[in-house]
N, C-alpha and C positions, 0 to 999 in steps of 0.2 A: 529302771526306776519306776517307782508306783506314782500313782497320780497323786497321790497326798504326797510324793518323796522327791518330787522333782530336785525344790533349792531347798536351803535352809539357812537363815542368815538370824541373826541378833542385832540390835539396834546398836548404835554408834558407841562406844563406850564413854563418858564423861561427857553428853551434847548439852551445851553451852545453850543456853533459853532466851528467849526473848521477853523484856522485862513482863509482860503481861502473865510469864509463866507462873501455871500452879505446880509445877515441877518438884515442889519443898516434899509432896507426898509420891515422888516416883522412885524407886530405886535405882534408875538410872545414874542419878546424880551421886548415889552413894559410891560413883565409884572414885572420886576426886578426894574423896576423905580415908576410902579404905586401902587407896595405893598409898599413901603417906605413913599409915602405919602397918602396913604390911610387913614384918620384917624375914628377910629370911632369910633361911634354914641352911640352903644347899650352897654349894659354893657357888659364888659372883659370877657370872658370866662376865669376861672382859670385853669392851666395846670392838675391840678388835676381832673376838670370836663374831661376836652377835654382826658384825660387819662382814666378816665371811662368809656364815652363813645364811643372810639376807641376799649377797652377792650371789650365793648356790641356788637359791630360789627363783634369782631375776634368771641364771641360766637355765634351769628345769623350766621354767616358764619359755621362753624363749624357741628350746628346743618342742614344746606341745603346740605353742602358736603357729613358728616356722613352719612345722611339717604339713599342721594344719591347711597354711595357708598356700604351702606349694605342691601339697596331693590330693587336698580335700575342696577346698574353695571352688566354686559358690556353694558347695553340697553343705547339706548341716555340720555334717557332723562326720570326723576322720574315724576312719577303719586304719590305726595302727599293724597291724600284723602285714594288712596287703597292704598297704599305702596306697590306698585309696579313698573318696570321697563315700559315703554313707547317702543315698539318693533314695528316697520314699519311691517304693513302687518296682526296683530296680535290684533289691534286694529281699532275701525270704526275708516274710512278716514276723515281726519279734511279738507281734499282738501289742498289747498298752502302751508298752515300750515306745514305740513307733508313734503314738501320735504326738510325740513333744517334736515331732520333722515334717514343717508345712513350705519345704522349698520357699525358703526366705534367709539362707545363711545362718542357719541358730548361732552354730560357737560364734562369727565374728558378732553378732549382734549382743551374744551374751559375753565377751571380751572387752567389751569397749571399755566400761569405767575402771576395769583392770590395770588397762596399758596407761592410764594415766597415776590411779594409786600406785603402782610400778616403777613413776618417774619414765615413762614412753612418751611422752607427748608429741613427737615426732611421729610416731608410731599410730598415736590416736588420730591425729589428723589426715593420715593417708586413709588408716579403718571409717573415717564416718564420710570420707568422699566415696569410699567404695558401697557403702551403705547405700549411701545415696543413689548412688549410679546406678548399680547393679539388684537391690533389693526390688522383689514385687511383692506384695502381701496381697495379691488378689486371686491367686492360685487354687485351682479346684481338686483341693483336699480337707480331707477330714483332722480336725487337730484338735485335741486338749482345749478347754479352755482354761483351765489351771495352769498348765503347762506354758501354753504362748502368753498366760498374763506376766507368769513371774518372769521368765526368761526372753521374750522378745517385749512385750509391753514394757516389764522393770527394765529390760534393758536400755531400749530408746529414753525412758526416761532419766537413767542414771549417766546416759549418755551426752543426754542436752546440758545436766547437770552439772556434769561436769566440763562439757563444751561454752557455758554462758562464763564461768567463772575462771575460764582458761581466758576467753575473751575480755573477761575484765580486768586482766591480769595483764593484759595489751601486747602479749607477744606471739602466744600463738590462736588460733580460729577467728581472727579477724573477719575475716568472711562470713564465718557463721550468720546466719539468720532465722534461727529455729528450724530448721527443716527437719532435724530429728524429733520435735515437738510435734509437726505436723503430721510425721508418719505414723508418729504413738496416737496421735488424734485420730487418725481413720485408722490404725488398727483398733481401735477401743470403739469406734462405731462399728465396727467388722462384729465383735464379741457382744455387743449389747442384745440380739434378737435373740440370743441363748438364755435369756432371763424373763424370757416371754413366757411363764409359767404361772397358777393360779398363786403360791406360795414363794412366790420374788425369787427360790433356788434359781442356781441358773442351770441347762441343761448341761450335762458332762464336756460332749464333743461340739462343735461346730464345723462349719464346711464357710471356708476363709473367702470362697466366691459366689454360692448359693444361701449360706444362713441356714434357716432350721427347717427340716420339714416339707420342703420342697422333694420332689421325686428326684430331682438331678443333686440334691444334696447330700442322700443319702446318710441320714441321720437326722436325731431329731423322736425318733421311737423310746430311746432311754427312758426305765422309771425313776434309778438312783443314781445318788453321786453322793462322796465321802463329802463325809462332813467337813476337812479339811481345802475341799476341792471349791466348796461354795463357802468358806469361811475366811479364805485367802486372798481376798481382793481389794481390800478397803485400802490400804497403803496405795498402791497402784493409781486405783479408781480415784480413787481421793486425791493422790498429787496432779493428777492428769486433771480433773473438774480446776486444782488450784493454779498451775500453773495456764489452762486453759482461757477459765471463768466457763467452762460449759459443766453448771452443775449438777448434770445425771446423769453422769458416772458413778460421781459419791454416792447419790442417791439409790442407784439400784445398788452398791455394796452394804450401805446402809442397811437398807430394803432384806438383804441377804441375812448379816449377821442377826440382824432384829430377830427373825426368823427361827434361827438356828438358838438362840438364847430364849425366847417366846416353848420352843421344843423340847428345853433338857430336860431331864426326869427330877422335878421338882423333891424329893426326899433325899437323892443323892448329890443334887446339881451337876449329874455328870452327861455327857453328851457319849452318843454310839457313835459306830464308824461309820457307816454309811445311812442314809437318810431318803423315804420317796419322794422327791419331787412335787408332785401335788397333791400328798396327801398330810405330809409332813411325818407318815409314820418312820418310827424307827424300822429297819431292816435288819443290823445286825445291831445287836444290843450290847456290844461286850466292850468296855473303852478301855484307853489306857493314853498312853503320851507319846504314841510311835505312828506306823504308815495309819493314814486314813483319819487322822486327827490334830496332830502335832502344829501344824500353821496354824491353826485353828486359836489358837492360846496363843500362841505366840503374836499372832494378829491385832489381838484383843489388848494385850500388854501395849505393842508398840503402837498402836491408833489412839492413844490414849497421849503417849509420849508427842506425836508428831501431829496429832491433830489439837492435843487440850481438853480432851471430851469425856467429862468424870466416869460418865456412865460406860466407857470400856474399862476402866479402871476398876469400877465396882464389880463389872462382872466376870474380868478376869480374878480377881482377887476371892469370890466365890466360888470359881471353877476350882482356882487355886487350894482353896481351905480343902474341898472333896479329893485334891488329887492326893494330897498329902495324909488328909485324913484312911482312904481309902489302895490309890496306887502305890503310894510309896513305901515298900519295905525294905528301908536301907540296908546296901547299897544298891536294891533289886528294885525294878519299878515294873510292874508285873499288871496288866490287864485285868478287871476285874466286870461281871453284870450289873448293867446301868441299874437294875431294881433289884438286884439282889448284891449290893457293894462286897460284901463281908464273904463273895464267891472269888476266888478267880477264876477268870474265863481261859486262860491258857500257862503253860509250864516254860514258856520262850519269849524272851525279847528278842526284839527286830534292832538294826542298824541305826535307824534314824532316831530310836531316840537320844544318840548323842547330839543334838544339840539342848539338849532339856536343861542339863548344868551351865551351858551356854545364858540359858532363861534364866537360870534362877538368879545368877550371878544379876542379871537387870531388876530382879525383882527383890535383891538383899537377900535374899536365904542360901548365905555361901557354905556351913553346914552340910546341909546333903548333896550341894553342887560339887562340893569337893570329894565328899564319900561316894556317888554314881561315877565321875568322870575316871579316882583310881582304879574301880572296880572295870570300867571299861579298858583303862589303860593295862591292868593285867591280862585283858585277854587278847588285847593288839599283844602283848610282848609273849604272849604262846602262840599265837597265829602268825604275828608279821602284819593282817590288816583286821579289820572286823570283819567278823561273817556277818551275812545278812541277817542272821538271827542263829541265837545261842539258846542253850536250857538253860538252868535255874543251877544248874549244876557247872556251867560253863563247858558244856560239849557241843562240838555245831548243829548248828539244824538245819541253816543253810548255807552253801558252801561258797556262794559267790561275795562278788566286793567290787562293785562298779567304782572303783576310788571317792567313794563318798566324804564328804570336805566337815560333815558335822562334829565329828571328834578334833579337828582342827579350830574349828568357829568354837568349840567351849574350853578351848586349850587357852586362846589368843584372850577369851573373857574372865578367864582365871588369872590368866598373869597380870591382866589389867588391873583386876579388884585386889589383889595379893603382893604383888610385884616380885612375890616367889619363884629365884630362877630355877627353881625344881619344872618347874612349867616352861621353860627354854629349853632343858633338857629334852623332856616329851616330844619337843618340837622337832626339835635335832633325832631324834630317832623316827619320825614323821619322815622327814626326808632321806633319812639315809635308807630305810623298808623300800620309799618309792624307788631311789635310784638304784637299789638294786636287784628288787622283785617284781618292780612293773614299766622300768626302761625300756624300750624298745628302740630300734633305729629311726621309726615315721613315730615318736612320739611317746605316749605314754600308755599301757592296755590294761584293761579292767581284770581283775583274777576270776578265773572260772573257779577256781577252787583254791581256796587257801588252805588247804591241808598238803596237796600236792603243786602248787606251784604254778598250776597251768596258767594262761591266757585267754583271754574273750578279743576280738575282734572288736573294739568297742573302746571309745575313749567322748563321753557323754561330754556335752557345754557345759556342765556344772562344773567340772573340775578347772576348768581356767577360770570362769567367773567366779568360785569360789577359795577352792584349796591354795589357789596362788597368792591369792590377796591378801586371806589368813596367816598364811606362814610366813609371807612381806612384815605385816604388819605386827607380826610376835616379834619381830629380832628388830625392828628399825627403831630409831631413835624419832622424836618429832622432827626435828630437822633434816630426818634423812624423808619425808616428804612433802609435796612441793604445795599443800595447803592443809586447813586445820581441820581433819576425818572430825574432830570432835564437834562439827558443824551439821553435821549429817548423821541420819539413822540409817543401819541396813536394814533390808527387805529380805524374805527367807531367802534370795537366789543372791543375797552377799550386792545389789543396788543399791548403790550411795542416793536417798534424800534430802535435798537442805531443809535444817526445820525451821528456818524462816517461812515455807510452805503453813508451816500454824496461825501466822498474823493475815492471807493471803487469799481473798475470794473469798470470805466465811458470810456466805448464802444458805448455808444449810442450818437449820433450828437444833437445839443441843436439847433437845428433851429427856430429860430424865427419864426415864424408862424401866433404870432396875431395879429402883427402892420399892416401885409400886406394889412388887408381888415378892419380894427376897427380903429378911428382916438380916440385913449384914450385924456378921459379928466382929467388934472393936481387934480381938485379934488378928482380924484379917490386915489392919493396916500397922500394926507393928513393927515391921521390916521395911521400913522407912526412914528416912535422914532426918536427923543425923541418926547412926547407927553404930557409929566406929567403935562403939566401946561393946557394944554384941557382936560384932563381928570379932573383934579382935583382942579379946580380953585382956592386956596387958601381958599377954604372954606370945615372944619368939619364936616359938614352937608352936601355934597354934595349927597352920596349916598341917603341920608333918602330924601331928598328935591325931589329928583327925586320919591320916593315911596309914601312918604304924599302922594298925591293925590290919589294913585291907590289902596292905601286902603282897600274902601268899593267900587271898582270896581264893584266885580260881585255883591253885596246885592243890592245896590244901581242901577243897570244897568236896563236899557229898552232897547227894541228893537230898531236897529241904524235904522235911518230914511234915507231918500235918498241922492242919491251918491251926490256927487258936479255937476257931467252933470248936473241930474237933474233937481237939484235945478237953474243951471244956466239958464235951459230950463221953468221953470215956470217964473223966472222974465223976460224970453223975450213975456210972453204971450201964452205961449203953453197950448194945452188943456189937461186937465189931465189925468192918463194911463185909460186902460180897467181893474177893479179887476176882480177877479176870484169868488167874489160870485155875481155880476152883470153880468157873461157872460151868455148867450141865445145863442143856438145853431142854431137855427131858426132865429135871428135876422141879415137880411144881413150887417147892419151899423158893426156889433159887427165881422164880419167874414172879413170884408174888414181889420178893427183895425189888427186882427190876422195875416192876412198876411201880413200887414204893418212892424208888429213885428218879422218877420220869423218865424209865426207858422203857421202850415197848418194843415189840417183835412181829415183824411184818414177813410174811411168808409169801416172794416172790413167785411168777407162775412156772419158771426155770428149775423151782427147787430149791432155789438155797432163802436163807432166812438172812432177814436184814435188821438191826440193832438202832433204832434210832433214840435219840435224848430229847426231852425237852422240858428245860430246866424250871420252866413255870408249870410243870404238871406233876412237880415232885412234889410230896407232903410235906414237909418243909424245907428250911436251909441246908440244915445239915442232911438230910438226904438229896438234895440236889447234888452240893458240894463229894460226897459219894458216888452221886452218879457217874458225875465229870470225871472222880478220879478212874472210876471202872472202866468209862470209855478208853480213858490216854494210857489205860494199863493195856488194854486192847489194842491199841496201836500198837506200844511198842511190842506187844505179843508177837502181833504181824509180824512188825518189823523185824525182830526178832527172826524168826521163822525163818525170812525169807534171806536176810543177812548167811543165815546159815548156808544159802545153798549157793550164796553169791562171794565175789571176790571183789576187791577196792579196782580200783585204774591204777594204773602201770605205765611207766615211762622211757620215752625213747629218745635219749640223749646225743646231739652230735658231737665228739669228744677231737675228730679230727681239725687239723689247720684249712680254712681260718677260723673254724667255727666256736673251738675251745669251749664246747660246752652251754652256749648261748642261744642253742636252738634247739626246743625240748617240746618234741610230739607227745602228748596223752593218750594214750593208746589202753583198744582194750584184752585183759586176762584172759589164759586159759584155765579150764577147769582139772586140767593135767599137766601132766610136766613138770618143772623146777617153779618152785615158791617163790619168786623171787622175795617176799615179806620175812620170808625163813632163812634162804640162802643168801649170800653175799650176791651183787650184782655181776649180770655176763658183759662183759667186752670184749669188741673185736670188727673184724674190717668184715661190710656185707659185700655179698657177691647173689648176682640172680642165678636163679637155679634153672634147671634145661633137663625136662620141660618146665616152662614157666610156670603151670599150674601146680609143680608138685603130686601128680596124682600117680605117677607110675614111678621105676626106679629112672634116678637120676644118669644121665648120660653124660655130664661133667664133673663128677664125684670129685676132682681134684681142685677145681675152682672151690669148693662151697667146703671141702679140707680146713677143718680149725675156722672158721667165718662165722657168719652170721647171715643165714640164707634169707630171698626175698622170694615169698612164693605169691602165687595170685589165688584171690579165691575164686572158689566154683570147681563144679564138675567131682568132686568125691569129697569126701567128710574130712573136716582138720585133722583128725586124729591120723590118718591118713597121708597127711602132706606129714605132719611131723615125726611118723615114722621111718618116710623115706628120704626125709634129709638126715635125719639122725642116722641110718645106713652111711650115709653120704660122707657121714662125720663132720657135719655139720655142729656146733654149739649151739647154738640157738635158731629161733626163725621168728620172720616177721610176716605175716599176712596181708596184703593190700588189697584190700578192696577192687570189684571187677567195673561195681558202677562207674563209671566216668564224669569226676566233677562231683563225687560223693563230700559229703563232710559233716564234723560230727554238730558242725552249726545249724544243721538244719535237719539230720535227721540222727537218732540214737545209734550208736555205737555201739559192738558186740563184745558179749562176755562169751565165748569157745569153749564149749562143753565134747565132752564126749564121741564115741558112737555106741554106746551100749555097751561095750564090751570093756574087761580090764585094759586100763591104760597104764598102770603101774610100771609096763614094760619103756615109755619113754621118760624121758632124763632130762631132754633141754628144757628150755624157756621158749615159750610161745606166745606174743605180741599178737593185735591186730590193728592197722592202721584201717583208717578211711581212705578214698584215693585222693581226697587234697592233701592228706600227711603223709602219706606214701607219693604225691611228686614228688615232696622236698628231698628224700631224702634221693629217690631216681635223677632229680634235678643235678643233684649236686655229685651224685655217680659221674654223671655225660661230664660236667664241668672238670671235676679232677679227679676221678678215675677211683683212687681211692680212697673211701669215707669210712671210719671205724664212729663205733655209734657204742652208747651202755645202755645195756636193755636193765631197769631197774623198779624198784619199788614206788619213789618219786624221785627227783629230781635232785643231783650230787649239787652240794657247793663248788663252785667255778675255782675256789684255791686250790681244790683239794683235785681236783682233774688235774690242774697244771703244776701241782707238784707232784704227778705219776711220774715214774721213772721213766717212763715209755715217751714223753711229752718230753723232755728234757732238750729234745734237740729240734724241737718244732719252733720255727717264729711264733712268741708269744707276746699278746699288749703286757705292758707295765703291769707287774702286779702292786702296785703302789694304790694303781686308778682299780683294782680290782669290784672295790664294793662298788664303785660306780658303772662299771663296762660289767655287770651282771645283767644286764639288760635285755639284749637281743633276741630272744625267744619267743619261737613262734610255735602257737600253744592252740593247738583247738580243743573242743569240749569232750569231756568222759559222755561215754554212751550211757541209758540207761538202759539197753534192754539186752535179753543175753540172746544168742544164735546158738543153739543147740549142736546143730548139724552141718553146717552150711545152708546155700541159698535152696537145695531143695529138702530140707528138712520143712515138714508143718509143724514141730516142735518148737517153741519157744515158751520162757519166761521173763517176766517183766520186775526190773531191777524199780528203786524208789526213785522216783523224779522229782527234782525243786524246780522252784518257776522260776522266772529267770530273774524275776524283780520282787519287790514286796507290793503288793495288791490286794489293796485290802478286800475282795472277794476271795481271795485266795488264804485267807489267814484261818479258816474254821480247820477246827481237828479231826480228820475225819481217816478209818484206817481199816483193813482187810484182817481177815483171820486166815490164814493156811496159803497163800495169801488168797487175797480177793481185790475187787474192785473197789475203790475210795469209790463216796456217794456221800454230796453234801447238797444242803440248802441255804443258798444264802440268805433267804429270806425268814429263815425260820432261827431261830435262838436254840442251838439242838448241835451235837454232837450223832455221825451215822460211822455204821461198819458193819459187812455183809460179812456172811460166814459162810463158804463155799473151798471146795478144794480144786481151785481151775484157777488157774495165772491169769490174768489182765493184762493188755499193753497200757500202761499208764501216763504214756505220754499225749496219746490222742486228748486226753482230757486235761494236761494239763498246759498246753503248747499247742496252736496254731499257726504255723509252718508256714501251711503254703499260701494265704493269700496274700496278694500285689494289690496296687495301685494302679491308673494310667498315669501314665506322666502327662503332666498340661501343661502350656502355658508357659512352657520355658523361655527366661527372657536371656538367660545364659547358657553356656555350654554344660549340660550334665552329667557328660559324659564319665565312664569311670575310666580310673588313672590307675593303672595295674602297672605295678613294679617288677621287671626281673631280677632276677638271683643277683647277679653282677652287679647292678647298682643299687643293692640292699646291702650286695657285701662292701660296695663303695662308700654307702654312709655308715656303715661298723668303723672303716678307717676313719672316715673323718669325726667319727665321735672320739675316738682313742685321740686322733691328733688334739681336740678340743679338749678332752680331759687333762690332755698331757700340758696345755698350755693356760689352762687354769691353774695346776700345779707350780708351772713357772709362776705363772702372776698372782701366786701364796692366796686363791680366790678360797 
């Protein structure tokens, strides 16, 4: 998750005001008039459905908590695939990722207001004694402060929150005494010396037992932080000053937003992604409503709601007017330069901006909330989840999907404003994707790649604080929970605040502040209550009329063609751009074009020539806008290029009893052999080959007869091992890795090229495992002896395995429960780099790498020619790409592996909780049992 991406939540839907409210101007409220005439479209959901599948959610909840809490606890955060606890320090560095885990329990912390919206109360009460007990927040580690406000900060508070009101409720938390109050209090004094800065920003990380700057703190040198990262605090800071009376908390979020609004680019009112710290300059200049800004507005909206305070209202609603005027190209909401709006700065959206329609739907503009949210839901229904980020064309860009809960939060805010069970539908397809593409036995696992199917080791605290609560709350009725949600705002990490918090401690001066310098325009407050006759114009069909069209969006889509400048610049006669597969490096005409464009060419001392942009140094718009596109034509050149010389990831399926298909290694291609993308997929039982490396001929030709041989690497070229099984009569082969405790989670994975010479002569399939995917499949050899596996393109559907003729007489689970027991699959990451030769080849090329999250340092366009090395600045407003003919390893740069933590201070057992085979395949059964007995109890 990126530090602008941690949570994402939407305020309370219909919160009910306290009489002093100016509320009459918030959109909020418009949603108790636009559910009344909402009518719709799709057929009713019966309260018996929408009961069973609320009932499915308490169980998918259940089963994430359980595992959590019986293989992960006290650790942050569960490792599904091992069932294991996630321990800072203890595990290779995921980089940014890693600092939302300051050994303080995240998930149960980020759980707690859950298990009460949930109907747990039983359940809550044991979570905040363990809290208590067991939590230290004094730990010397480096963490987020974005990260620990929403997620451990929002959460003690959403926890006391709901623990006072349980209490007055007089049945359960009797006991209570605020002590989850007190520990939000000295974690918020823990975060305050991060704002010890000239410009009130606060600094990114902190050290949760040294503060800033100190030598033993280690950190404290950052110049920037997203904008979203120091814009996200005020809800927090502010309930904590209210429910405290210690008023400088608000103060310094205050202090913050002031700031960040005092900063934006006055002609577009639009704010960048990231921001220096004590200079206030911009660093990247390019915005939009996704990683590295998105809280940000979203802040602005709900501090307004939950505090009373006109002046966020004004200046969301200006933000608002620029995003619409500038980001928004229905259904696409596309990034554009803060001073030069009329550019867009990139050809892809990211993930996170689904909670946008979530927003709008708060702020009355259900229109485009509804045209972005179909346009999203089309490309969940070709993928199964969101990729992290998509083109403009709807092809991935990145291929992961850490179960991000934001397409759910503006799912649950559509059907509120609408009452369209078209949007219960969405919902029900929501869960049926998770149970049966990202099921697991310990839980639930984040997709390494939604094109193929794989798995991440990774099941983040956002997902039970969020996605659970959301999908609760899309199917229940009011009565089906046990107080009035309509009482309370969320927080982007999905934290219930009572907005009685607005009559409460108001020490802090409401200064008007944005009229001063902003001449607001009267249509910015249009989309305000009452509304119901703009929203819903007398007509039944209004929702669908808006979706008709968007449809067959992504099937039907091409790549958009040029902007409106442009185009307005060809009918005046303009000559048309320079592409990037007509440029000549040597042609002067072609080099003057570039700098016209603000590109220049810098001549490395290596020799090769490097391409840099920079968009303020173009002669005008429409030559910027040129620029950009030459550069991202250059990219995909590269990319291009190097596609050509590479091959996708390839899958290695377990098809034998008990595994039927539910444990699927990612494994990577050869550059010879069988296609499997071309030919139908090999199956068949593996047998290890003797010698084990494969390098000479085989001395048990009769074992590895019709199989599926396991050979090891090392010691002579692949081509080589797959000659001599194929003697052998071998069908296929598999590779494993000779490292010990290899894996592709921590380092790239091979693509198996050649030896030079024609390979035409072999015929099988040739796989390569890492050695942690190459145990399982050795593991399960020793265990039963024999294992048939499908070596494949990606990953078969699990019906379609167990209706093989061959499977017919195997014990098989229910295929009733099928979509649900798709689960179990243990899935580690596609490598990105390829191995030529084996280990003693000096030859290699370097495949494209994603990062693992969205970061918004990470987000400039920047691309190789023949290929080359990516080279960007994030400092500078500029698109770069070198032109050399030499491969790169790409990962060095964009992944940090190997660095650890010490572990300190442990006041509980850290240990990791490594599961064997046997009692993995123990809880297979008891999931099948549990399915099987939901199906009895018509759940």
């Amino acid at each position: 998750m990126s530090e602008a991406g941690g949570g994402r939540g939407s305020g309370s839907p219909v919160p009910q005001r306290a009489p002093w409210s100016l509320v009459a101007a918030t959109a909020a409220l418009c949603l108790v008039s636009a559910t009344s005439v909402g009518t719709a479209v799709a057929a009713p959901m019966s309260r018996e459905e929408k009961q069973k599948l609320g009932n499915q959610v308490l169980e998918m909840f259940d089963h994430a908590y359980g595992n959590y809490m019986e293989h992960a606890y006290p650790a942050d955060e569960l490792m599904p695939l091992t069932c294991r606890g996630r321990v800072r320090g203890q595990e290779p560095s995921r980089g940014d990722v890693d600092d939302a885990l300051g050994k303080f329990s995240l998930t149960l912390i980020d759980s707690l207001d859950t298990l009460v919206v949930l109907n747990k109360t039983k359940e809550f009460e044991e979570a905040v004694r363990k809290v208590l007990r067991d939590v230290n927040l004094d730990n010397d580690v480096v963490v987020s402060v974005f990260e620990t406000n929403i997620r451990v900060l929002g959460g003690l508070l959403g926890g006391h929150s709901l623990a006072i009101m349980l209490k007055e409720k007089g049945e359960y938390m009797q006991w209570y005494n605020d002590e989850l109050l007190q520990m939000a209090k000295q974690l918020g004094y823990k975060l305050l010396p991060a704002f010890n800065t000239t410009s009130g920003l606060p600094y990114p990380r902190i050290n949760l037992k040294f503060g800033i700057r100190k030598p033993e703190a280690r950190t404290g040198t950052e110049t920037d932080t997203c904008t979203a990262c120091a814009g996200t605090l005020i809800l927090e800071f502010a309930a904590l000053s209210r429910f405290t009376g210690a008023t400088i908390f608000e103060e310094y979020a205050r202090k913050a937003l002031d700031f960040l609004w005092e900063k934006r680019q006055r002609s577009s009112n639009l704010v960048g992604v990231t921001i220096n710290i004590h200079t206030g300059d911009w660093v990247r200049k390019d915005s939009g409503v996704g990683a590295g800004i998105d809280s940000y507005y979203e802040y602005l909206l709900k501090a307004y709601v939950l505090l009373g305070d006109d002046s966020f209202l004004e200046r969301f609603n200006t933000h608002y007017d620029a995003i619409m005027r500038y980001i928004s190209q229905p259904p696409l909401l596309l990034d554009v330069h803060i001073h030069k709006p009329m550019l867009n700065a990139r050809t892809w959206m990211d993930a996170l901006l689904a909670f946008f329609p979530g927003l709008q739907v708060l702020k009355g503009d259900i229109r485009p909330a509804i045209e972005t949210h179909e346009m999203l839901y089309q490309v969940i229904k070709k993928h199964n989840f969101l990729p992290e980020a998509f083109t403009t064309d709807f092809r991935v860009h990145w291929a992961q999907h850490p179960l991000r809960p934001e397409f759910a939060e503006s799912t649950y805010f559509l059907y509120k404003a609408t009452g369209d069970p078209y949007y219960l539908e969405v919902g029900k397809t929501l869960i049926e994707n998770l149970n049966k593409y990202a099921r697991v036995p310990c839980g639930f696992a984040a997709m390494k790649d939604v094109r193929t199917g794989s798995h991440e080791d990774r099941m983040d605290s956002f997902f039970l604080a969020e996605m659970f609560k959301y999908l609760y709350l899309l199917f229940a009725d009011k009565e089906d929970i046990i107080f009035d949600i309509e009482d309370y705002i969320f927080t982007t990490e999905a934290h219930l605040l009572p907005l009685w918090l607005s009559t409460t401690n108001q020490s802090i001066s409401k200064k008007n502040t944005t009229s001063e310098y902003t001449e607001l325009d009267d249509s910015n407050f249009d989309w305000t209550c009452p509304n119901t006759q703009i929203l819903f114009p007398n007509d039944p069909l209004y929702a669908q009329s808006i979706r008709e069209p968007l449809k067959n969006v992504v099937d039907k889509s091409c790549p958009r063609g040029i902007s409106r400048v442009r185009e307005e610049s060809f009918r005046s006669g303009a000559k048309p751009p320079l592409r990037a597969r007509d440029f000549m490096a040597t042609n002067p005409e072609h080099l003057e074009i570039l700098k016209k464009m603000g590109v220049s060419l810098i001549h490395l001392k290596d020799g090769r020539v490097q391409l840099v942009q920079h968009a303020i140094q173009a002669a005008s718009s429409i030559d910027a806008e040129d620029g950009l596109r030459f550069m991202q034509e250059m990219i995909e050149l590269s990319s291009q290029q190097q596609k050509e010389q590479q091959l996708p990831p390839r899958a290695v399926q377990i098809v034998s009893h008990p595994f039927f298909g539910r444990v699927v290694l990612t494994a990577g291609p050869a550059q010879f052999g069988l296609d499997l993308s071309k030919h139908k997929e090999t199956r068949g039982f593996v047998a290890s080959s003797k010698p084990y490396n494969g390098c000479s001929e085989l001395i048990n030709p009769e074992a590895v007869m019709g199989k599926i041989a396991l050979i090891q690497r090392g010691q002579c070229m692949f081509a080589e091992k797959a000659r001599n099984i194929q003697n052998a009569g071998a069908i296929g082969g598999i590779v494993i890795d000779d490292n010990e405790g290899s894996s592709s989670d921590t380092a790239p994975l091979f693509q198996m090229a050649g030896d030079g010479k024609d390979t035409d002569d072999i015929k099988i399939p040739m796989l390569f495992l890492f050695s942690k995917e190459g145990s399982i499949i050795l593991d399960a050899i020793r265990e039963y002896e024999e294992v048939e596996v499908l070596l494949s393109d990606k990953a078969k559907d699990r019906a379609a395995i167990l209706k093989d003729p061959e499977m017919e007489n195997e014990e098989q689970p229910s295929s009733e429960n099928d979509s649900q027991n798709q689960s179990a699959e243990q899935i580690i990451s596609i490598s990105q780099a390829v191995d030529l030769v084996d280990q003693e080849s000096p030859e290699e090329s370097s495949l494209n790498s994603h990062p693992e999250s969205l970061s918004p340092a990470d987000s400039d366009d920047a691309a190789s020619l023949s290929p080359s090395e990516q080279t960007s600045n994030p400092t500078e407003d500029h698109e770069t790409t070198s032109l050399d003919g030499e491969c790169t390893d790409l990962d060095n740069q964009l992944q940090e592996q190997s660095e650890t933590e010490e572990d300190s201070n442990p006041n509980v057992s850290w240990g990791k909780k490594v599961k064997p085979i046997d009692s993995i395949l123990a809880d297979w059964n008891e999931d099948i049992e549990a399915f099987e007995m939901m199906e009895k109890d018509e759940l």
